[in-house]
C-alpha positions in Angstrom: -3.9 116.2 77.1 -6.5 115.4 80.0 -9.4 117.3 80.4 -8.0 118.9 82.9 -5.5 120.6 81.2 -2.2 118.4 81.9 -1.5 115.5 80.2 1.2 113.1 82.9 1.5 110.4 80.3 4.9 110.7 79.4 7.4 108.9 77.0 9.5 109.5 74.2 6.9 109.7 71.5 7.5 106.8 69.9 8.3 106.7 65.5 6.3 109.1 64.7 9.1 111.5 67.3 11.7 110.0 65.2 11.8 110.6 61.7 15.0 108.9 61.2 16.0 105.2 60.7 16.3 102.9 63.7 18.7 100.6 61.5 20.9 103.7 61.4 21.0 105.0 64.5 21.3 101.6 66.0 24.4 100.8 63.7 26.4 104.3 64.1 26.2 103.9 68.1 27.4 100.6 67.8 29.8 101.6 65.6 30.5 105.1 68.0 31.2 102.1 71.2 33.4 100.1 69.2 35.7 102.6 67.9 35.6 104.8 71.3 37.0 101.2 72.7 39.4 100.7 70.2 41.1 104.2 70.5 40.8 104.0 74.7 42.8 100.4 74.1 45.3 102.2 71.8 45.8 105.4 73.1 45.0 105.4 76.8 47.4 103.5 78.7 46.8 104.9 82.2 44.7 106.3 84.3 44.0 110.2 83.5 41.0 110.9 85.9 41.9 111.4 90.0 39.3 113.0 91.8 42.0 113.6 94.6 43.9 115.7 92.7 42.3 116.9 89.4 40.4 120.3 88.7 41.0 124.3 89.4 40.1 126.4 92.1 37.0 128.0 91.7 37.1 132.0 91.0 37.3 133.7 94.0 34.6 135.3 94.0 31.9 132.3 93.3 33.7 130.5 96.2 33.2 133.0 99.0 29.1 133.2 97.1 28.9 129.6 97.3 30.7 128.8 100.7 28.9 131.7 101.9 26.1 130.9 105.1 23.9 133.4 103.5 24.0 131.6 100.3 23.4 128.3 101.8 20.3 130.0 103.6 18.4 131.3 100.6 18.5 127.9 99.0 17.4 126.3 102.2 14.4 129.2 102.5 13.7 128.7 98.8 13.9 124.7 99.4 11.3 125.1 102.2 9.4 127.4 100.9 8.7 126.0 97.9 8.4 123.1 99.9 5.2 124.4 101.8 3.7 125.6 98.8 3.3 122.3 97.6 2.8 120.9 100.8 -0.4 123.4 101.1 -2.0 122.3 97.6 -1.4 118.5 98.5 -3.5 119.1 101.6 -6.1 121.7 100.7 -6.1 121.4 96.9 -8.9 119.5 95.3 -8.2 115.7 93.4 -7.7 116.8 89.8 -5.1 116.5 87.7 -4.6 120.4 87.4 -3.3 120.5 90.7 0.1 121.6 90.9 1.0 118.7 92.9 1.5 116.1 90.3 3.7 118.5 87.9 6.3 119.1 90.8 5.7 115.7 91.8 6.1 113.7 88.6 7.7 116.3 86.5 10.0 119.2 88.5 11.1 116.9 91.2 12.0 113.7 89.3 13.1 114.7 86.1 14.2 118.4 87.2 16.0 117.0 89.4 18.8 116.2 86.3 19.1 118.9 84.6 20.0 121.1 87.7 22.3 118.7 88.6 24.3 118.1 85.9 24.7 122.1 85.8 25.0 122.8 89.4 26.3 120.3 91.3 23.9 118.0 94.1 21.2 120.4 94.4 18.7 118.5 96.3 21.5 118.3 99.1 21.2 122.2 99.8 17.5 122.8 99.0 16.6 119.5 100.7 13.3 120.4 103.0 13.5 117.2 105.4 17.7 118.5 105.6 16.3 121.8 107.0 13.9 120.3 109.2 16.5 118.0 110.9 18.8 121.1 111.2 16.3 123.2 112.9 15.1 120.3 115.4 19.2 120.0 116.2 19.5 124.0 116.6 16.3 123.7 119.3 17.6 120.5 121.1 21.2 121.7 120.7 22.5 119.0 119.4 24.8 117.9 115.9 22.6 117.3 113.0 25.3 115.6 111.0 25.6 113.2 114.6 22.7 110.9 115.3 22.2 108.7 118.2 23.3 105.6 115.9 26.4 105.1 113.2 24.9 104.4 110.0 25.7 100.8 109.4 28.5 100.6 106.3 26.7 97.4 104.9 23.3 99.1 104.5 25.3 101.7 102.0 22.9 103.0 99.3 20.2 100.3 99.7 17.8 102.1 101.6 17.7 104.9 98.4 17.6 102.0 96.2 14.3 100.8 97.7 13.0 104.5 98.0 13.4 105.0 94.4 12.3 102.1 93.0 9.2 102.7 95.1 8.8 106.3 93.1 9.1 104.6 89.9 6.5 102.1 91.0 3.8 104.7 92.2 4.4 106.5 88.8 4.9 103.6 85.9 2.8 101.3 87.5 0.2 101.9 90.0 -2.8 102.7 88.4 -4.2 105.4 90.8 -0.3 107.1 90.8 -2.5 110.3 89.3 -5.0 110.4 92.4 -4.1 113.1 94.9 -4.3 110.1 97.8 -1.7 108.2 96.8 0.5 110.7 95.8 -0.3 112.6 99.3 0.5 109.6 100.9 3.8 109.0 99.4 5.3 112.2 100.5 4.2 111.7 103.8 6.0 108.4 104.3 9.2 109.9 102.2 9.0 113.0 105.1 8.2 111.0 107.7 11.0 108.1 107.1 13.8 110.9 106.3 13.1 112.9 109.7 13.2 109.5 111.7 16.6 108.1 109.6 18.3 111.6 110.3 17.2 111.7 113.9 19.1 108.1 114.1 21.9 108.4 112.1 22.5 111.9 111.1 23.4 113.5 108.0 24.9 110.9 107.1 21.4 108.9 106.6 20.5 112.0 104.1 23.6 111.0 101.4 23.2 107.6 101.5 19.6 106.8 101.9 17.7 110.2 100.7 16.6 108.5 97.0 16.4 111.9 95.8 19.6 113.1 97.3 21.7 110.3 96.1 19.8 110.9 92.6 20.8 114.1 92.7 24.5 113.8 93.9 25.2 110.8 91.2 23.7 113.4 88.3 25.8 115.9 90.4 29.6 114.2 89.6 28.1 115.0 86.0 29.0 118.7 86.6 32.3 120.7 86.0 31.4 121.4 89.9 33.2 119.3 92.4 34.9 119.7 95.6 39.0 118.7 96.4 39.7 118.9 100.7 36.7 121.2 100.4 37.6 123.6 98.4 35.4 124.4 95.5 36.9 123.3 92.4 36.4 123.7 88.4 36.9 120.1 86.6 36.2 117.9 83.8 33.6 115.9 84.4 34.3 112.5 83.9 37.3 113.4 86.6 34.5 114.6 89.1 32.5 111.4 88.4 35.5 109.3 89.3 34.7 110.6 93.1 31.7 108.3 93.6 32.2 107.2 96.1 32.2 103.5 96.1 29.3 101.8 98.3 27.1 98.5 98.9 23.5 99.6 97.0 25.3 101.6 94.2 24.5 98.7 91.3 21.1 98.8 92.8 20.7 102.8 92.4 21.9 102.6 88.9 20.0 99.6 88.1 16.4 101.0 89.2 17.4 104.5 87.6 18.2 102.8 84.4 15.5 100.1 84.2 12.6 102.2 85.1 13.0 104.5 82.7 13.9 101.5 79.8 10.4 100.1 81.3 8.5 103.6 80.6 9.5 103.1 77.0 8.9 99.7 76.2 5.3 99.5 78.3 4.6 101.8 75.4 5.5 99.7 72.5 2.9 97.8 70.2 4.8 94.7 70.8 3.6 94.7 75.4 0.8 96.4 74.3 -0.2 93.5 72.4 0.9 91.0 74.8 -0.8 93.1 77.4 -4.3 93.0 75.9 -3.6 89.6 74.2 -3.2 87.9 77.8 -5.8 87.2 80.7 -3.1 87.4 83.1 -3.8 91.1 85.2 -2.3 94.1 83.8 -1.2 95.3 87.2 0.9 92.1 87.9 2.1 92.0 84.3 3.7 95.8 84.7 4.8 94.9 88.5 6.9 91.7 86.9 8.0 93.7 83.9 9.4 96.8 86.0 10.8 94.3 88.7 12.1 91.9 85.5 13.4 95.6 83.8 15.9 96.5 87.3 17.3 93.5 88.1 17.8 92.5 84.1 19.9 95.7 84.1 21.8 95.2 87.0 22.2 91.8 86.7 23.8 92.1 82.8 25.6 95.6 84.3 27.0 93.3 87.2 27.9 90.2 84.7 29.9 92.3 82.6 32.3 93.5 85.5 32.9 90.2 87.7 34.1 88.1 84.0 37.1 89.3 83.6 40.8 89.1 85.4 41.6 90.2 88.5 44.9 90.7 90.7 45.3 88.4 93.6 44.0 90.9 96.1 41.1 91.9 94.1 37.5 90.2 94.9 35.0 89.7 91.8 32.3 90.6 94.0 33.1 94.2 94.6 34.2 95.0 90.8 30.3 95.8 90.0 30.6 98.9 92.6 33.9 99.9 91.6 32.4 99.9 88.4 28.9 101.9 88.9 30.0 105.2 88.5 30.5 104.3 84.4 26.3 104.0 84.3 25.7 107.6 85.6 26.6 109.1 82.0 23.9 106.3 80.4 21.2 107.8 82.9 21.4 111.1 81.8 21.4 110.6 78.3 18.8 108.2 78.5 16.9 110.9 81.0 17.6 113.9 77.8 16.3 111.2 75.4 13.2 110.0 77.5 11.8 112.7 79.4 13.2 116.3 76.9 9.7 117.4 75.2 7.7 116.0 78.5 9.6 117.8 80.7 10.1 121.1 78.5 6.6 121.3 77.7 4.3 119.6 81.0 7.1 121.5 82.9 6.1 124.5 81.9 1.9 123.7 82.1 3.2 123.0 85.9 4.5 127.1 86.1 1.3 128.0 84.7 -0.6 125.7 87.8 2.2 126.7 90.5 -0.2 130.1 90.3 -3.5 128.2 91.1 -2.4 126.0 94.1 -6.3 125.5 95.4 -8.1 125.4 91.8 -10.1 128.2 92.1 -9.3 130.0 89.4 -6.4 132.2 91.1 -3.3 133.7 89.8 -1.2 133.9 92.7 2.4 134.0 91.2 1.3 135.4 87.8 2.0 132.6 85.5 -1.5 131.6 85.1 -2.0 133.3 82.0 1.4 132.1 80.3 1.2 129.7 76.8 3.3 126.8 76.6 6.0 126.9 73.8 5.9 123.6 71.6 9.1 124.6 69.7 10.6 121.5 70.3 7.4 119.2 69.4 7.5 121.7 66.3 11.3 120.4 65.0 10.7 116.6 65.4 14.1 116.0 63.1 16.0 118.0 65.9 13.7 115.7 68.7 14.9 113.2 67.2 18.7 114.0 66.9 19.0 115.2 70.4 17.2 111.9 71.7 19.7 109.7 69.3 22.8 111.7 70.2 22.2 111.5 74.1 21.9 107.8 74.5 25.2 107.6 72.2 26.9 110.2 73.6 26.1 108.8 77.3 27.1 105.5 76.8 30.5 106.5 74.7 31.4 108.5 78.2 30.3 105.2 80.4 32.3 103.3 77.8 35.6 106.2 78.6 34.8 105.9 82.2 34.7 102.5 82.5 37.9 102.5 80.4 40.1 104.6 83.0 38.9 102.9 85.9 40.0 99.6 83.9 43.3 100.3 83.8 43.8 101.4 87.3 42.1 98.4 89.1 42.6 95.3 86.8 46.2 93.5 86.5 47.9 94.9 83.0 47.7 91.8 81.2 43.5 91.9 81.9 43.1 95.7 81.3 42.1 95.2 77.9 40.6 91.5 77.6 39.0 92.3 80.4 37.1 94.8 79.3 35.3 93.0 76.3 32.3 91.5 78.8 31.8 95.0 79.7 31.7 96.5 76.7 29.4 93.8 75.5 27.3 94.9 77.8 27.3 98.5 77.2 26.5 97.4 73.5 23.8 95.5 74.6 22.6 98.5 76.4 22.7 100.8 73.6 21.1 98.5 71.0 18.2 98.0 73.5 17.9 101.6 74.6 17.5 102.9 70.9 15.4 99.9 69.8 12.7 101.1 72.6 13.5 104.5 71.6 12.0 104.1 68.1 9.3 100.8 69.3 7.9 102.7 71.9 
C-alpha cells in the first residue's frame, strides 16, 4: 500500500498466495490436457460447434430490452459520462496516486474489462466514449458513422489493436513513470485522438478491428452465453459463440501481447529476474523492454509453431492455420486474467469506488463511497486464492485444448486431424507448465 492509499503493484502474490504444491498443481494440469486430448481424439469425431447455426433465441423480452434504442442510449450516456468524469480528474486532479485516474485506468478499464465481458457480451463496443463521439460528429455532418471516406484495408486486420495494446502493457509493466498522472494523461489523449481520426477514415469498421480495447473486449465477449445469429440475439454455449471469431491478419498478435504481458507481470516478480535484474549492469528499463518484447513474440511464435507442423489438405496454406487457430487462446486469457489479476482487481477495484467520490483530492465525497471499507475476504481464504488461481489456468487451457480440437477436425485432412494435433497440444502443455510455474515463482 502507497502512502497514498492505493497500492497499483499488482501480481498474483507469489508462494506465499499459494499454499499448495507447485509439483501438484503442475502435474494434475498436465495430466487434465492430456486426458481432455485423449477423450476429444476418442469421442469427438466431428465438428459440434457452428456459430452459423448453434444457440436459442433470446427471451423475448431481453431482446426487445437489448435491441431497444433507449437501451443502447443509456449505455452510451453511462459510457460518456463516466467517461467525463474521469476525463475531468485526469485534467484538473492533482499527480497522486489517490487520484481516481489510475484505478479506472490500470484497474476498471483493463482488467474490468473481462469480467463484464465474459458475462455480457463486447461491452466496450456499446459503452465506447470515442464510438459516441464519432456518432454524434456523423449526426451533425449528416453523414454514416459506420462509412468513412476510406475502406479499411483487409491486410491491416487486427494489427493496429495489436500495437495499441501492447503499448498499454508497456506504459503499465514497464515504464517507470506509468504511475505519474503525465504519462498516463498523455496516453489517453493519443488513444482518443487516434480513434476519432481512424473512425473519421474508415468508419466503424476501424472501431472492431483496431480499438485495442474493443477488440479486447469482443474476444473476452465470444466467452459469453451471449452471441448474435443474422442479428438476432441468441442464447449459446460458449465455446460455440467463440467459434465466431472472426478470422483476421493481427489475431496471433492480439493473443500473443494479451497472453505474454500478463506471463511477463508474473515472472518480472520472481526471485529468479529479480536476481538477474539486480545482479546485472545492463539498465533495468532495457532489460524489462527486451523481456516483455522477448515474452509476446515467444508466445506467439511457440502458439504459431504449434499450428503450421502438422498436415494439411492440398488447398490449405500453413501460413493462415495460426489465425484459423487463435480463437483456441481466448479461453487461456481469461483464466490466466482470473488467476493473475482476482485479489488485485477485487480489492484495488474497490479502493478505486471509494476515490471515484474524490475526483479533485480535496477531501470530497461526491458519489458517497468515500467512506466505504475494502473487504479482504478473499486475501483472508488464501487456500481458496489459491484454488481459484490453479483451477482457472487449467480450466482455460482444457477449453483452448476442446476448441482447438473441434476446429481440428473441421479444417485438417482426416488422416492429420489427430497427428496433427500433437505440436499443438505440445504447446498448450508448454503453456500450462509455464503459466503455473510463474504462478507459484512469482
Amino acid at each position: 500500500m502507497s502512502p497514498d492509499g492505493i497500492t497499483l503493484a499488482h501480481g498474483i502474490g507469489g508462494a506465499k498466495d499459494l499454499p499448495i504444491s507447485p509439483g501438484l498443481a503442475i502435474a494434475g494440469a498436465v495430466a487434465a490436457l492430456t486426458v481432455s486430448f485423449t477423450v476429444l481424439a476418442v469421442a469427438w469425431r466431428s465438428p459440434r460447434y457452428d456459430a452459423a447455426t448453434s444457440g436459442r433465441p433470446a427471451p423475448r423480452t431481453v431482446s426487445a430490452i437489448v435491441d431497444s434504442t433507449a437501451f443502447a442510449v443509456a449505455l452510451r450516456t453511462f459510457g460518456f459520462a463516466l467517461f467525463a468524469y474521469v476525463a475531468m480528474a485526469a485534467v484538473f486532479g492533482k499527480d497522486l496516486l489517490i487520484n481516481p485516474i489510475f484505478g479506472v485506468f490500470y484497474v476498471w478499464w483493463w482488467v474490468g474489462l473481462v469480467p463484464v465481458s465474459f458475462l455480457f457480451g463486447p461491452v466496450w463496443k456499446a459503452i465506447s466514449p470515442v464510438r459516441t463521439i464519432n456518432q454524434a460528429f456523423a449526426k451533425l455532418s449528416r453523414s454514416d458513422p459506420d462509412r468513412g471516406v476510406f475502406v479499411y484495408p483487409e491486410r491491416l486486420g487486427h494489427w493496429p489493436a495489436a500495437v495499441g495494446l501492447f503499448a498499454f502493457v508497456w506504459l503499465e509493466l514497464v515504464y517507470p513513470y506509468g504511475t505519474e498522472l503525465g504519462p498516463v494523461r498523455l496516453w489517453c489523449a493519443v488513444y482518443v485522438a487516434a480513434m476519432l481520426l481512424g473512425g473519421a477514415l474508415f468508419g466503424n469498421t476501424f472501431y472492431e478491428r483496431a480499438d485495442p480495447f474493443e477488440v479486447f473486449s469482443s474476444l473476452v465477449g465470444r466467452m459469453s452465453i451471449w452471441g448474435r445469429r443474422g442479428g438476432r440475439l441468441v442464447i449459446r454455449s460458449p465455446l460455440a459463440n467463440l467459434d465466431s471469431v472472426e478470422v483476421r491478419p493481427g489475431l496471433v498478435a492480439v493473443m500473443a501481447v494479451l497472453f505474454g504481458s500478463t506471463a511477463f507481470d508474473s515472472f518480472r516478480d520472481s526471485t529468479n529476474w529479480v536476481k538477474f535484474v539486480q545482479s546485472t549492469n545492463m539498465s533495468t528499463e532495457l532489460l524489462n523492454n527486451l523481456a516483455l518484447l522477448g515474452f509476446c513474440v515467444g508466445v506467439g511464435l511457440i502458439f504459431a509453431t504449434g499450428c503450421v507442423l502438422t498436415g494439411v489438405g492440398v488447398e490449405q496454406r500453413r501460413s493462415e492455420l495460426p489465425n484459423q487457430f487463435a480463437h483456441s487462446i481466448v479461453p487461456i486469457i481469461v483464466g490466466y486474467f482470473v488467476a493473475h489479476y482476482l485479489s488485485y482487481f477485487v480489492e484495488v477495484g474497490q479502493t478505486t469506488l471509494m476515490l471515484m467520490s474524490d475526483p479533485l483530492s480535496n477531501g470530497s465525497n461526491w458519489l458517497g463511497t468515500g467512506n466505504l471499507e475494502v473487504n479482504y475476504w478473499l486475501s483472508y481464504h488464501p487456500h481458496l486464492l489459491a484454488n481459484t488461481k490453479v483451477v482457472a489456468v487449467v480450466l482455460g487451457h482444457v477449453l483452448a485444448v476442446v476448441a482447438a480440437h473441434d476446429r481440428a477436425v473441421r479444417l485438417l485432412p482426416k488422416r492429420h486431424q489427430l497427428t496433427g494435433q500433437l505440436p499443438l497440444l505440445v504447446a498448450m502443455v508448454a503453456f500450462t507448465v509455464g503459466g503455473l510455474y510463474l504462478l507459484f515463482a512469482a
